[in-house]
Every structure is written in C-alpha cells, then in structure tokens.
Backbone and ligand atoms as CSV (ligand in chain L), in Angstrom:
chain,resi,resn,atom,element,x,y,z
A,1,UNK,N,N,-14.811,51.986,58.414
A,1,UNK,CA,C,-14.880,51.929,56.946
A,1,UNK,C,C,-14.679,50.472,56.491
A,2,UNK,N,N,-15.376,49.989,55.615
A,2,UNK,CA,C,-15.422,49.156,54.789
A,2,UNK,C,C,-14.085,48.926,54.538
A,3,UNK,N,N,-13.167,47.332,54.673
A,3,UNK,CA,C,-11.952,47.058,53.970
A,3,UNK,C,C,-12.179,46.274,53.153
A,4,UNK,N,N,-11.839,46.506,52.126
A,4,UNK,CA,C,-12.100,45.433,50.111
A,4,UNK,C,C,-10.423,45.260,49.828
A,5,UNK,N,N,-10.755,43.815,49.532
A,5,UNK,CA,C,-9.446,43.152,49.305
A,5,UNK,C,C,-9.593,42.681,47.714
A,6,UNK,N,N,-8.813,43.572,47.301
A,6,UNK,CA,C,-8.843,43.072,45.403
A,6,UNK,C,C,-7.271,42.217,45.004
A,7,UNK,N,N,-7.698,41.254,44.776
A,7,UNK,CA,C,-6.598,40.177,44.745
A,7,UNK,C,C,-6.747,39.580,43.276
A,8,UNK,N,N,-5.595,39.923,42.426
A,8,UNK,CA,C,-5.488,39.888,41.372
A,8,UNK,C,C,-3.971,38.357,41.145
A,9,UNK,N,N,-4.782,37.826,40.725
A,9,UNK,CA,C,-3.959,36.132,40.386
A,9,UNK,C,C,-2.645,36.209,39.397
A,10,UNK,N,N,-2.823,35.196,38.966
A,10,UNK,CA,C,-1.420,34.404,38.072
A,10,UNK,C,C,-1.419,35.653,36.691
A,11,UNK,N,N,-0.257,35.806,36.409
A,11,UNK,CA,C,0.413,36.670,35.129
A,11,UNK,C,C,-0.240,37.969,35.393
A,12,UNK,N,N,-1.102,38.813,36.233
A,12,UNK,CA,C,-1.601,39.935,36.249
A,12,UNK,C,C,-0.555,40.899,36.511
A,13,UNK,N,N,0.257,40.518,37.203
A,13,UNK,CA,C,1.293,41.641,37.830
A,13,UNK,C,C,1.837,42.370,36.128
A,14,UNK,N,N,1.633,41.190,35.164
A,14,UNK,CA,C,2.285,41.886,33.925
A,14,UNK,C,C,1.385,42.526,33.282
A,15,UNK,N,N,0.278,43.460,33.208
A,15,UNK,CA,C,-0.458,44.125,32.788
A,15,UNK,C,C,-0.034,45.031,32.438
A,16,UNK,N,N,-0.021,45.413,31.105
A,16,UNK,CA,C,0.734,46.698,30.604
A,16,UNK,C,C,1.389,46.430,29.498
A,17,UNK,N,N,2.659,45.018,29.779
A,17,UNK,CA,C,3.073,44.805,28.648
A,17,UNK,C,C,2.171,43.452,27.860
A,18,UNK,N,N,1.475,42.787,28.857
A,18,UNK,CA,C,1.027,41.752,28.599
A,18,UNK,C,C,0.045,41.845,27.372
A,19,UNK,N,N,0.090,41.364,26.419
A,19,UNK,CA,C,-0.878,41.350,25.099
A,19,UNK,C,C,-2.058,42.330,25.152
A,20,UNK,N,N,-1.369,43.627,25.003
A,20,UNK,CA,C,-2.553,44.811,25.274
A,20,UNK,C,C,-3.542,45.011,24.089
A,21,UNK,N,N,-3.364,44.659,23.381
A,21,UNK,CA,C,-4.943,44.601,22.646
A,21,UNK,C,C,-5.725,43.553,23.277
A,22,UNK,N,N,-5.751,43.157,24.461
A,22,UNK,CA,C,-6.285,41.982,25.001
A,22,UNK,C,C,-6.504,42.602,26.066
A,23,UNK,N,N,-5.755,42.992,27.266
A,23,UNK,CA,C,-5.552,43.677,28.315
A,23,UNK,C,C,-5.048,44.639,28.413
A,24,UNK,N,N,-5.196,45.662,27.388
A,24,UNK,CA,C,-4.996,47.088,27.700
A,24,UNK,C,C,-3.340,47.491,28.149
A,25,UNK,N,N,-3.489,48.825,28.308
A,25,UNK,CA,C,-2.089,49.085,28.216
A,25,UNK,C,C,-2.228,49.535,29.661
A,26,UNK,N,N,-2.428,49.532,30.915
A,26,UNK,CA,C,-2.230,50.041,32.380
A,26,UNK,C,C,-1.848,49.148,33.255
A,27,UNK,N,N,-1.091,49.174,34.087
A,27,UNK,CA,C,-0.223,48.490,34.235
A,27,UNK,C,C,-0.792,48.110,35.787
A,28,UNK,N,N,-0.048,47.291,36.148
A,28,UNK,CA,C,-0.830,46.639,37.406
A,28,UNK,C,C,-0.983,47.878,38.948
A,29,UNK,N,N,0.625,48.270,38.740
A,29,UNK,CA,C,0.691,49.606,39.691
A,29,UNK,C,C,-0.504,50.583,39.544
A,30,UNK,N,N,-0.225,50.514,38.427
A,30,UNK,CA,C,-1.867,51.950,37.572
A,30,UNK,C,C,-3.051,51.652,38.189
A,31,UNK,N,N,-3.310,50.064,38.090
A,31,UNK,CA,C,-4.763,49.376,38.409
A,31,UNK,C,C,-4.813,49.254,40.065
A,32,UNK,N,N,-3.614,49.554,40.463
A,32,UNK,CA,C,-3.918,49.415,41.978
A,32,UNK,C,C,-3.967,50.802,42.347
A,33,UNK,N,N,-3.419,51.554,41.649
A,33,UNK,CA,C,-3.814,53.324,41.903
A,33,UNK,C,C,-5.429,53.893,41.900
A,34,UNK,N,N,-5.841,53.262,40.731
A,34,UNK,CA,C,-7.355,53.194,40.312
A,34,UNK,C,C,-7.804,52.793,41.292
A,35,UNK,N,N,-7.922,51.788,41.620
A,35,UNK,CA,C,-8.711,50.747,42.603
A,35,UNK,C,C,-8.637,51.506,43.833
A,36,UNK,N,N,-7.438,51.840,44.105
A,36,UNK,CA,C,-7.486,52.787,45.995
A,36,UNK,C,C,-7.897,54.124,45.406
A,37,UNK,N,N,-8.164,54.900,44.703
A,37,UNK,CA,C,-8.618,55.630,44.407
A,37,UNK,C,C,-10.258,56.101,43.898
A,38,UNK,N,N,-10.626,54.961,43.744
A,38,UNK,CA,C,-12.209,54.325,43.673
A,38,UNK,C,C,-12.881,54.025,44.843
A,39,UNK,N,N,-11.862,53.573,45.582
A,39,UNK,CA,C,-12.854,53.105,47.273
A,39,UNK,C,C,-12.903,54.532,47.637
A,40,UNK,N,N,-11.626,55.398,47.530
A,40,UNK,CA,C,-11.686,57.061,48.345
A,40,UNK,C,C,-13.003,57.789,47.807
A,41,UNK,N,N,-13.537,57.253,46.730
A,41,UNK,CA,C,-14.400,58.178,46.324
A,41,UNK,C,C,-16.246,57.572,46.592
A,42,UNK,N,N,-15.671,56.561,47.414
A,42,UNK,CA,C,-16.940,55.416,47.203
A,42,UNK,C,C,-16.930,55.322,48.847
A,43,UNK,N,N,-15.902,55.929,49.927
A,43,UNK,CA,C,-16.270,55.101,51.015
A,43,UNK,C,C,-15.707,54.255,51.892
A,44,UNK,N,N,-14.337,53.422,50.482
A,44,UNK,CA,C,-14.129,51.943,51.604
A,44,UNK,C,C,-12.298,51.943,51.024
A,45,UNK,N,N,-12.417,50.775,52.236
A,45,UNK,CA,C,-10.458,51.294,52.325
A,45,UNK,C,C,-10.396,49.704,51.176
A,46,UNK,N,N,-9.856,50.278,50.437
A,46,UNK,CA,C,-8.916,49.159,49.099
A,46,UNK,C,C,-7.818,48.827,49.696
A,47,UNK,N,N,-7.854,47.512,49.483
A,47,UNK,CA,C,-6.169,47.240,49.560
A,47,UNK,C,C,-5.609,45.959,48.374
A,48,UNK,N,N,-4.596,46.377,47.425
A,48,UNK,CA,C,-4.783,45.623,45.995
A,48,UNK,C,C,-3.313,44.738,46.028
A,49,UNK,N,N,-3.410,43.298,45.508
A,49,UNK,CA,C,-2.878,42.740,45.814
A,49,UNK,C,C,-2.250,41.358,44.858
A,50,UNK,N,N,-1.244,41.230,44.198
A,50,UNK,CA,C,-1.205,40.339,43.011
A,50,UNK,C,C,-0.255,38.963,43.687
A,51,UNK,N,N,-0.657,38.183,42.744
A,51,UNK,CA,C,0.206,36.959,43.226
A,51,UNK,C,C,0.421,35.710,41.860
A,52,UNK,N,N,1.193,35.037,41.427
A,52,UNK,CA,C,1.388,33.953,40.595
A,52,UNK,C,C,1.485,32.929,41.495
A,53,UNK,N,N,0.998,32.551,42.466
A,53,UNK,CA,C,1.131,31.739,43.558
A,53,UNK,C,C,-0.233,31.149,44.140
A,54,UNK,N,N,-0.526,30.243,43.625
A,54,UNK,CA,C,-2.000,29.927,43.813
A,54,UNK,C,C,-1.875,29.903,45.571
A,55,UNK,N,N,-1.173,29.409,46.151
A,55,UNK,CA,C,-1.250,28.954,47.726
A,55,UNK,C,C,-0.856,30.292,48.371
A,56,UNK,N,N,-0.795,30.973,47.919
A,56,UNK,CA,C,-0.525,32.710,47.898
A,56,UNK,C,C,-2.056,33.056,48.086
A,57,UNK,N,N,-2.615,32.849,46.882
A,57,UNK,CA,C,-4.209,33.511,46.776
A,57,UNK,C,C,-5.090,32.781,47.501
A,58,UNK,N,N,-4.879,31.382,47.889
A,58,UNK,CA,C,-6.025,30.812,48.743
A,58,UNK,C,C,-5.846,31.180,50.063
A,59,UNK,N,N,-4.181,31.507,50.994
A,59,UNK,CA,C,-4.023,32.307,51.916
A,59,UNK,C,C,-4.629,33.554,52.385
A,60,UNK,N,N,-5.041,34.197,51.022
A,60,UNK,CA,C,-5.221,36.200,50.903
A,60,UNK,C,C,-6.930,36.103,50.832
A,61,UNK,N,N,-7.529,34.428,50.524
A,61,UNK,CA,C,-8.814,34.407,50.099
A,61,UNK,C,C,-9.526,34.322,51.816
A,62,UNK,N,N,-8.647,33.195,52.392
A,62,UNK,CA,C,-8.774,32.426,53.539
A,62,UNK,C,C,-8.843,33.792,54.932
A,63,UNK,N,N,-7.758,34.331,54.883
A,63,UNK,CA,C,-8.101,35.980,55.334
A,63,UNK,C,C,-9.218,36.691,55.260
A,64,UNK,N,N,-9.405,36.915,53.517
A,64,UNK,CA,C,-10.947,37.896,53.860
A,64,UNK,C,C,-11.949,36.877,54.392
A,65,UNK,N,N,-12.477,35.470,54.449
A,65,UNK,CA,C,-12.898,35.077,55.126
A,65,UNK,C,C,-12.881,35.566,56.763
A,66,UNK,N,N,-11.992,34.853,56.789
A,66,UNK,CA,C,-11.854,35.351,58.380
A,66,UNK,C,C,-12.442,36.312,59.024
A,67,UNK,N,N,-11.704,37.441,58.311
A,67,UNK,CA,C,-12.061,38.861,58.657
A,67,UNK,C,C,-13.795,39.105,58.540
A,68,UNK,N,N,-14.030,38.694,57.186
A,68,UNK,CA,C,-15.617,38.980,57.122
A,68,UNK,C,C,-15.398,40.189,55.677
A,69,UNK,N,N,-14.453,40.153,54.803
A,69,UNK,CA,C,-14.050,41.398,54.565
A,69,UNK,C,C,-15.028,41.028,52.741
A,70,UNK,N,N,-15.353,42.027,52.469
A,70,UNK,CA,C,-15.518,41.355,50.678
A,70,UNK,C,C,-14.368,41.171,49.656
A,71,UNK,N,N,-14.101,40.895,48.309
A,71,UNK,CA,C,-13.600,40.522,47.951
A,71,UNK,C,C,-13.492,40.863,46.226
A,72,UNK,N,N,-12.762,41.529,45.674
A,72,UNK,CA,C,-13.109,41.691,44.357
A,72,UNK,C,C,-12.056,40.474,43.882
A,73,UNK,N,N,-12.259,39.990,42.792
A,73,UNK,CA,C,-11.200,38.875,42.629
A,73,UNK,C,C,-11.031,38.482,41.191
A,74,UNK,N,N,-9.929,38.716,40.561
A,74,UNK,CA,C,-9.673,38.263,38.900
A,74,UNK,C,C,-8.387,37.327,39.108
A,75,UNK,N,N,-9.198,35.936,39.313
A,75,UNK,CA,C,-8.335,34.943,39.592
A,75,UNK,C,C,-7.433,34.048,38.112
A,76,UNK,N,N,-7.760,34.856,37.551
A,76,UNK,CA,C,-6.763,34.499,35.404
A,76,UNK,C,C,-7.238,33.452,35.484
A,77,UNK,N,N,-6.103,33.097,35.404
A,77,UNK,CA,C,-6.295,31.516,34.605
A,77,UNK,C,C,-6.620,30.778,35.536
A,78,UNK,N,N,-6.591,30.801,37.088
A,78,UNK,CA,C,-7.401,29.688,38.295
A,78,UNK,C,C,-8.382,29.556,37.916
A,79,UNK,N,N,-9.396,30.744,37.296
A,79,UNK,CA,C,-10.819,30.668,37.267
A,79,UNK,C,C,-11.196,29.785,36.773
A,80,UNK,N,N,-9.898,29.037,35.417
A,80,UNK,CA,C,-10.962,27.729,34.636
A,80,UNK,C,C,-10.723,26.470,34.949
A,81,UNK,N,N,-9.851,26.309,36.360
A,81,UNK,CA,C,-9.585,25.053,36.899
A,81,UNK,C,C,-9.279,24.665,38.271
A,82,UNK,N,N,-9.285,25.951,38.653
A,82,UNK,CA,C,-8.909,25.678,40.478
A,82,UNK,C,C,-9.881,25.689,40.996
A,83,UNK,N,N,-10.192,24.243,41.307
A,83,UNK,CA,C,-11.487,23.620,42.546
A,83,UNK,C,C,-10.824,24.185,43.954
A,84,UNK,N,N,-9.578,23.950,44.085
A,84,UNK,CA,C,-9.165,24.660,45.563
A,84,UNK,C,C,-9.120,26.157,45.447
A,85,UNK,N,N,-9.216,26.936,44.726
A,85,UNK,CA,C,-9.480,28.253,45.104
A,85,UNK,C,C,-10.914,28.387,44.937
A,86,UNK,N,N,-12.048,27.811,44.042
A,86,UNK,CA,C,-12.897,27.998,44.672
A,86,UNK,C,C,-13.613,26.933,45.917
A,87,UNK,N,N,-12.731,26.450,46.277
A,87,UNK,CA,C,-13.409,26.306,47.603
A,87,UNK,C,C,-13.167,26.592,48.680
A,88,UNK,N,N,-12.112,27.811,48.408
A,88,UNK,CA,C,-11.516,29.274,49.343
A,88,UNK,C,C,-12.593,30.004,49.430
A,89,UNK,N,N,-13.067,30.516,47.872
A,89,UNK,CA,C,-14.017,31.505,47.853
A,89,UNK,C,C,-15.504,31.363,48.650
A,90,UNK,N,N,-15.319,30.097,48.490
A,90,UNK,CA,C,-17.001,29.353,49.273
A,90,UNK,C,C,-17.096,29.970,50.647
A,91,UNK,N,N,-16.129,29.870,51.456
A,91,UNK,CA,C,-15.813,30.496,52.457
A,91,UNK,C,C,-15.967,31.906,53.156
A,92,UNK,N,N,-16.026,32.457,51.860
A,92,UNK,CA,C,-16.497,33.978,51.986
A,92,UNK,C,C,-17.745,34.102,52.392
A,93,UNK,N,N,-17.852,35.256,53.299
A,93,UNK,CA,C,-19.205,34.965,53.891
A,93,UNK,C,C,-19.748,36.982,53.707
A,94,UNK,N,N,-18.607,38.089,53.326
A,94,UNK,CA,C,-19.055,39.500,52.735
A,94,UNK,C,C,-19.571,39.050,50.768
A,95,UNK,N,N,-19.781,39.751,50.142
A,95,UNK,CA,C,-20.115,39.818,48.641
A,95,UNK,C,C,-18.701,39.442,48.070
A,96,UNK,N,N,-18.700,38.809,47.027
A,96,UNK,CA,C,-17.373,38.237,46.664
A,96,UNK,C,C,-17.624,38.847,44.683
A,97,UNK,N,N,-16.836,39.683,44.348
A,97,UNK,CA,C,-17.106,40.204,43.020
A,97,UNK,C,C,-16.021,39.293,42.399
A,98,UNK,N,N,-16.229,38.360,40.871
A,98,UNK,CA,C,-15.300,38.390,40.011
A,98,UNK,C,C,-15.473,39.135,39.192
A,99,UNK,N,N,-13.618,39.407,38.520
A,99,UNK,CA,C,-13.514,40.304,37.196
A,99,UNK,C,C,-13.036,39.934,36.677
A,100,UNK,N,N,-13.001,39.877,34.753
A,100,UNK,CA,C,-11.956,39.673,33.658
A,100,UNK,C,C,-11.972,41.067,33.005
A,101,UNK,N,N,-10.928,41.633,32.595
A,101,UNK,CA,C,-10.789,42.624,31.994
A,101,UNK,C,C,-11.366,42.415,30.645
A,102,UNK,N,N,-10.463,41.331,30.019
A,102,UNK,CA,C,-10.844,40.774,28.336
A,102,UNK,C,C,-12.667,40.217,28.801
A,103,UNK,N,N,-13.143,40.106,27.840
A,103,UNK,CA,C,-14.663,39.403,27.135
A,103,UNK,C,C,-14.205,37.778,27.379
A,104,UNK,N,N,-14.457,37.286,28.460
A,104,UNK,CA,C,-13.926,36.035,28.441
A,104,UNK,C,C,-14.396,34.871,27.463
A,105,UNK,N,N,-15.836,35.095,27.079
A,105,UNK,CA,C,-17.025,34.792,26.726
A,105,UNK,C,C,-16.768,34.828,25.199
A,106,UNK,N,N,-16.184,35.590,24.528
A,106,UNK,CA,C,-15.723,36.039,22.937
A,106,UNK,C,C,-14.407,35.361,22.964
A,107,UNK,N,N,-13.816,34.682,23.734
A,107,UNK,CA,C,-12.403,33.969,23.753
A,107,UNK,C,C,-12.551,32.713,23.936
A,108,UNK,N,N,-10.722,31.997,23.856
A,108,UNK,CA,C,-10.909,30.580,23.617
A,108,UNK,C,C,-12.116,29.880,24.528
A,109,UNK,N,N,-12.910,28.736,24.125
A,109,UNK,CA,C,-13.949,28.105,24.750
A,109,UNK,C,C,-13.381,27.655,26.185
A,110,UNK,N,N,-11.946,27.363,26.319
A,110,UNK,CA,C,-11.491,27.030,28.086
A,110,UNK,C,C,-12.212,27.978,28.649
A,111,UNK,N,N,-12.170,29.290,28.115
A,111,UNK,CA,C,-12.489,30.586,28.897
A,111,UNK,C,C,-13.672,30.878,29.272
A,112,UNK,N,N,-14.557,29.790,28.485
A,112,UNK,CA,C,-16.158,30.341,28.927
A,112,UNK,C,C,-16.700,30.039,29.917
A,113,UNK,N,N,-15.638,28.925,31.155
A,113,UNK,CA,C,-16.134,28.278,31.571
A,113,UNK,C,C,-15.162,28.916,32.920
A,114,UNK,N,N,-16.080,29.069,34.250
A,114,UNK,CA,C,-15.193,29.430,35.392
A,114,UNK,C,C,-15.571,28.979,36.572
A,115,UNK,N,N,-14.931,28.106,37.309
A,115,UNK,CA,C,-15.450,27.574,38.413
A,115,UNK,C,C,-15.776,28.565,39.314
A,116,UNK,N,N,-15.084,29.476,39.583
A,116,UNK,CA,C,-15.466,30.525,40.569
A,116,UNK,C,C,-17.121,31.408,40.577
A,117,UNK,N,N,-17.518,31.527,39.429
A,117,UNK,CA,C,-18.573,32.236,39.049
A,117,UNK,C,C,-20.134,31.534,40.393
A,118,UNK,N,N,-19.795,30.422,40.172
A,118,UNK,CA,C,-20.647,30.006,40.986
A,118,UNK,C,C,-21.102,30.247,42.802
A,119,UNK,N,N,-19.637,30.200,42.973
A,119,UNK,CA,C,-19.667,30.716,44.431
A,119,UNK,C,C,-19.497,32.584,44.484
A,120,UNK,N,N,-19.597,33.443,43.148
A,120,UNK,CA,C,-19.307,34.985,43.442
A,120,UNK,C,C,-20.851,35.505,43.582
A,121,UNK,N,N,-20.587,36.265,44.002
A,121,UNK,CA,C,-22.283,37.436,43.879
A,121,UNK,C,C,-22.471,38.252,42.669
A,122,UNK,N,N,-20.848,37.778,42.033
A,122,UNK,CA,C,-21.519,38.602,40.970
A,122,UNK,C,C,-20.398,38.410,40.032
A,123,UNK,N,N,-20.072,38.519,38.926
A,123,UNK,CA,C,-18.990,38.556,37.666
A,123,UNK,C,C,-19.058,39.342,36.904
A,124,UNK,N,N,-17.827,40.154,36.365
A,124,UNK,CA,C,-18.047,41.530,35.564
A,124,UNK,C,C,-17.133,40.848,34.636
A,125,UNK,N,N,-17.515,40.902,33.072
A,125,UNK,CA,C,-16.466,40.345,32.167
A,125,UNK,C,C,-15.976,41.679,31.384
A,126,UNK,N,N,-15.284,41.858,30.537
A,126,UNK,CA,C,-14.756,42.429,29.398
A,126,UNK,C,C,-14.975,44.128,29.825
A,127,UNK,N,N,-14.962,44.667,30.650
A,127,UNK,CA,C,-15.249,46.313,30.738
A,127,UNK,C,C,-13.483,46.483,31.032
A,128,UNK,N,N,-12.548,45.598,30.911
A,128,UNK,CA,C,-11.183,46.536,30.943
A,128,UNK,C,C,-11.351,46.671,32.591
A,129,UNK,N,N,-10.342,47.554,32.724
A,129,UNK,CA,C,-10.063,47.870,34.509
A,129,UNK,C,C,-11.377,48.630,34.628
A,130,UNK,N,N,-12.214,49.016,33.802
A,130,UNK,CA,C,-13.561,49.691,34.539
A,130,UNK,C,C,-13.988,48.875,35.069
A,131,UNK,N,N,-14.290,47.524,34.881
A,131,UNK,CA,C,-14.850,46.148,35.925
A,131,UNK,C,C,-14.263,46.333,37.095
A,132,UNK,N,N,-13.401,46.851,37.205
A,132,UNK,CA,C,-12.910,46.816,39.382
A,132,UNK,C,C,-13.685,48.176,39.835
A,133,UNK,N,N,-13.860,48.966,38.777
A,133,UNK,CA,C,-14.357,50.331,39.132
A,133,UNK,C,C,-15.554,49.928,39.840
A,134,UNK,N,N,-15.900,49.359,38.802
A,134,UNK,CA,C,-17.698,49.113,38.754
A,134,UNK,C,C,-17.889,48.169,40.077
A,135,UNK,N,N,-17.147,46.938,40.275
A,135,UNK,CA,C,-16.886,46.247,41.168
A,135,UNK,C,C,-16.937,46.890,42.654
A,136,UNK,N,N,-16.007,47.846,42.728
A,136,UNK,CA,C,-16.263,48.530,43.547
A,136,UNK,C,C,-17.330,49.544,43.983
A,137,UNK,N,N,-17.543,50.117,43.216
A,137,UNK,CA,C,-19.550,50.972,43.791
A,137,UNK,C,C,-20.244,50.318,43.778
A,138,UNK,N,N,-20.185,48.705,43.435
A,138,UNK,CA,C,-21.271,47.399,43.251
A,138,UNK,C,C,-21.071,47.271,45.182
A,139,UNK,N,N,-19.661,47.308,45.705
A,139,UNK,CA,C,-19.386,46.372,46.719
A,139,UNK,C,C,-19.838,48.107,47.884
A,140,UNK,N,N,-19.636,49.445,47.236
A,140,UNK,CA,C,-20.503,50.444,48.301
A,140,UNK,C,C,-21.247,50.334,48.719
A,141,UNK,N,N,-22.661,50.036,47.700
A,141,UNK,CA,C,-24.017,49.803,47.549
A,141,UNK,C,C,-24.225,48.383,48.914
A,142,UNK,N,N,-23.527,47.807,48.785
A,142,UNK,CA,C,-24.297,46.314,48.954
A,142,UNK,C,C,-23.945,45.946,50.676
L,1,DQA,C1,C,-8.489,37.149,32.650
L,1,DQA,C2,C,-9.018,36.138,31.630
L,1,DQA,C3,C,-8.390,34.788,31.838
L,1,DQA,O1,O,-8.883,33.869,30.877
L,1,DQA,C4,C,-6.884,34.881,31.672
L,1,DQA,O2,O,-6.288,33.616,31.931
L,1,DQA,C5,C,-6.276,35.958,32.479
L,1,DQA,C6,C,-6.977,37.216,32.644
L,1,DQA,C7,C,-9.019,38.573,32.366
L,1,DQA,O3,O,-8.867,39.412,33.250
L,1,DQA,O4,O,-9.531,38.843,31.278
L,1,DQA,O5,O,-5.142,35.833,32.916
L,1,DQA,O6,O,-8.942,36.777,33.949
C-alpha cells in the first residue's frame, strides 16, 4: 500500500482555536482523523504530522524523498519564504500536493505568492480541510 506523508507546518497544530472564520473550527487531531480516514477509503496508509520547526519539516520532507513516498504538504507561513524548504521539496521524486485551507489568493498580497508551488504537482487553495481530502484521491489516482 501506498504510504502519504501529510506534514502540516508552523502554527497548524493550533487549528481549531486559531482564527476560525479563517481556518475553521477542526482541530488538528480532527484533521489527522480525516486524513487517515481518507487514505482507508482511498487505498493508502496516511501518516499526519505537524511541526513549528522548520528543520523539523525539511527532515520529514528529506525522508519522503528518500523513501520515494508522496507528499501532501501545507507548509503556512514557509510557503512565502522558505527557499530551504523548497529545496527539500525539489527532492521529491513521488507527486508532491500543496494545501491552504484559507483562499490564499483573497488574502494579504505576502500570501499570493509561494515558493513551494513551483516545485508541487499540484496546489489546492481555500476548500478548508476538504483540500487534504481532495489531495488525497488526487494522490490514489496518480
Ligand atoms: C495557510 C495559509 C498561510 O498563509 C498561513 O500562513 C497559514 C496557513 C492555510 O492553510 O491557509 O499558516 O497555509
């Protein structure tokens, strides 16, 4: 079976209380319930994973490399400035999905802009935790 590594970045672990008209009210535990509960129904073994530790996430990135494994990835706030995490992601050599829950695109202009997008196969913005859903039957298919 397929192993998908969904690695969720800086301030995510606080999802729930974190400015939920922005990010919803489910909480990171919830979103990792979802997420292993989405691969069971799709196929592939989830394994979900948060960190405020950038040298944390280029470690967890540097892994699915290795392995060969894909990658769903909502790297927050790295996305609009970490050249070293994406040049973790470059590395990936399975389908590499980004996600933002919020409309990044309808938010401040820092936000429109994401270094990572370039090296992903694909970017899901503003669908809320349905973007990992979707992320995931994107990463069945492929
Ligand atoms: C986010 C959007 C980022 O701009 C922000 O810094 C986050 C979360 C999202 O999921 O909408 O922390 O990646």
């Amino acid at each position: 079976m397929t192993r998908v590594l969904v690695l969720n970045g800086v301030n995510l672990g606080r999802l729930g209380s974190r400015e939920p008209l922005i990010y919803g009210s489910t909480t990171h535990a919830e979103l990792a319930d979802l997420c292993v509960a989405t691969g069971q129904e799709v196929g592939l073994e989830v394994e979900v994973r948060q960190t405020d530790d950038e040298a944390q996430m280029v470690g967890w990135v540097h892994e699915a490399a290795d392995a060969g494994n894909p990658v769903v990835l909502n790297s927050a706030a790295w996305s609009h400035y970490s050249y070293a995490l994406r040049d973790a992601c470059s590395q990936l050599t399975a389908p590499l999905v980004e996600v933002h829950i919020s409309q990044v695109h309808a938010r401040e202009e820092f936000r429109h802009t994401s270094v990572i997008s370039a090296v992903a196969t694909a970017t899901i913005t503003g669908l809320g935790v349905e973007g990992y859903r979707a992320a995931l039957r994107f990463l069945a298919l492929a």
